[in-house]
matplotlib code that plots the C-alpha trace (Angstrom):
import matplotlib.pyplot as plt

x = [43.7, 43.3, 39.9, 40.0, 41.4, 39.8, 41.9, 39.2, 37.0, 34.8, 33.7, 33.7, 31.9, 29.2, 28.7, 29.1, 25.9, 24.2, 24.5, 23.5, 20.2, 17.4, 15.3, 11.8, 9.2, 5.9, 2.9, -1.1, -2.5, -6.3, -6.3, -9.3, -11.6, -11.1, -10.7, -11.9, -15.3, -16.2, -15.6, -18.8, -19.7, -18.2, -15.2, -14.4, -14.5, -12.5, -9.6, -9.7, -11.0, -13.7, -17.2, -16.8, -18.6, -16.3, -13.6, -15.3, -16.1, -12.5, -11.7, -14.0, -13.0, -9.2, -10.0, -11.5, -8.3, -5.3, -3.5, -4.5, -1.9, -3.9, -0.7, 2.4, 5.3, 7.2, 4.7, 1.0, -1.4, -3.3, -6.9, -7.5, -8.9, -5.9, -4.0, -6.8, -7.4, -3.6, -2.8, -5.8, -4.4, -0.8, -2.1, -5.3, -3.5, 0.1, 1.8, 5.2, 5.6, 7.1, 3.9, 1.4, 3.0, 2.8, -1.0, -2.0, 0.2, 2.6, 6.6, 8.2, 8.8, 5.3, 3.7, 6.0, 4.6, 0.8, 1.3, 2.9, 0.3, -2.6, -0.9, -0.6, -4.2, -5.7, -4.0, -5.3, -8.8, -8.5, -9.7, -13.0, -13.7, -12.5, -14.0, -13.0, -15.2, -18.3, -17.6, -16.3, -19.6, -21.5, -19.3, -20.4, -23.7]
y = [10.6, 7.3, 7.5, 6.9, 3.9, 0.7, -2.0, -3.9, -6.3, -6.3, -3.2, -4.7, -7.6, -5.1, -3.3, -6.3, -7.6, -3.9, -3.7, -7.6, -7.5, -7.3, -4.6, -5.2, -2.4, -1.9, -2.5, -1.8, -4.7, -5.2, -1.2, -2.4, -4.6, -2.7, 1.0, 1.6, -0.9, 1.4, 4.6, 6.1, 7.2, 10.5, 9.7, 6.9, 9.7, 12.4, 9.6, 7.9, 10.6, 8.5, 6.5, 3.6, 1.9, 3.2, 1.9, -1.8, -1.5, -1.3, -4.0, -6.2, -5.7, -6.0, -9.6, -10.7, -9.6, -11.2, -8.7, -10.1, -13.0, -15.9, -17.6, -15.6, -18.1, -16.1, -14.0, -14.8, -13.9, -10.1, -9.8, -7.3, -5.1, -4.4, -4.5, -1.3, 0.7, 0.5, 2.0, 4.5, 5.7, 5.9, 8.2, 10.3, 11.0, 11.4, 9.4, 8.0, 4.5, 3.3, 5.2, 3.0, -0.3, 0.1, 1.6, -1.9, -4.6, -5.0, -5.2, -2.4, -4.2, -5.9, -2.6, -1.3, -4.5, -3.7, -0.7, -1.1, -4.0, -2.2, 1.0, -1.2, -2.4, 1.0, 1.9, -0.9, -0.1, 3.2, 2.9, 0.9, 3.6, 7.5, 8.7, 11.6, 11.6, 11.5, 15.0, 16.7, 15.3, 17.0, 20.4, 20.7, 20.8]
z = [20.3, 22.1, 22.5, 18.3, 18.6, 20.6, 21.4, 23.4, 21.5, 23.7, 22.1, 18.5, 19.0, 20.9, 17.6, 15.4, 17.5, 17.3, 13.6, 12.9, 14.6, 12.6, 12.5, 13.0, 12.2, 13.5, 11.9, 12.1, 12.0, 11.1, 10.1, 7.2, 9.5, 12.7, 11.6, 7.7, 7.9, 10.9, 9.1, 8.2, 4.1, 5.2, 6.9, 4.1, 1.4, 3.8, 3.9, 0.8, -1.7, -2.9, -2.7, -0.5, -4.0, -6.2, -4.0, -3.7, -7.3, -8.1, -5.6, -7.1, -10.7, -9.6, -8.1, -11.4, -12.6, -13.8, -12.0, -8.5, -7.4, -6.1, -4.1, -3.7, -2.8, -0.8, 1.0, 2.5, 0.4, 0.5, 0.1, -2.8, -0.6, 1.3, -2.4, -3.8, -0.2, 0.5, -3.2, -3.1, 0.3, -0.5, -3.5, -2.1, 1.2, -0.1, 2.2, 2.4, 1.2, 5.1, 6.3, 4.1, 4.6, 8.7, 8.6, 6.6, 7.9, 5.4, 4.4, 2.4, -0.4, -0.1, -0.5, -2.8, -5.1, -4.3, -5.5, -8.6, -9.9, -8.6, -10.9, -14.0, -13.0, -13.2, -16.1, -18.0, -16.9, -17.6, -21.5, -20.5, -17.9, -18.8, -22.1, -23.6, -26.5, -24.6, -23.0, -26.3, -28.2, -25.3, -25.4, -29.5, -28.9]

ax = plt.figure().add_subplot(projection="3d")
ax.plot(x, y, z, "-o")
ax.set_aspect("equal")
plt.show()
């Protein structure tokens, strides 16, 4: 039982220093200029479930956008196509959250924040761009 119980503080303030330094995560950096520009029409649809247009159609509509921060102040600013090809991977290729954030260069909680304004984005262009009633008038005929 004495191996339960440490007297030396030695060992404490080992652990104390373990457990307080910070933990610094890997991440991809320049995944969209180096890796995604060079993917060809083909491979960009494979991996992102899409037209490369659709995709820089979207990214241009969501920098026009209120939803697009110009100057965070407590991060450096993303371009809007790392905001719309992060979210569209983290949902076409259901990856985890941790996975996302590594592949494009950014924090947890960043990414967590690109996707949920580029979500609230989508769902506010989703009126102007889905319409139901076009299809059901075509289905009558």
């Amino acid at each position: 039982m004495s191996y339960l119980s440490s007297s030396d503080s030695g060992d404490d303030e080992l652990i104390y220093n373990i457990i307080k330094q910070p933990v610094i995560r890997p991440k991809i950096f320049n995944f969209i200029p180096k890796v995604v520009h060079s993917y060809s029409d083909k491979q960009f649809k494979a991996s992102f479930r899409m037209e490369r247009t659709t995709a820089y159609y979207i990214i241009k509509t969501f920098e026009d956008s209120t939803f697009f921060p110009q100057q965070h102040m407590y991060e450096p600013s993303q371009t809007s196509e790392n905001y719309i090809l992060s979210y569209i991977w983290f949902s076409a290729n259901k990856s985890c959250l941790r996975d996302v954030a590594e592949r494009f260069g950014n924090g947890l909680t960043t990414q967590f924040r690109i996707n949920d304004r580029v979500m609230y984005f989508l769902i506010e262009l989703s009126p102007k761009v889905i319409n139901f009633d076009e299809g059901i008038v075509n289905l009558a005929r």
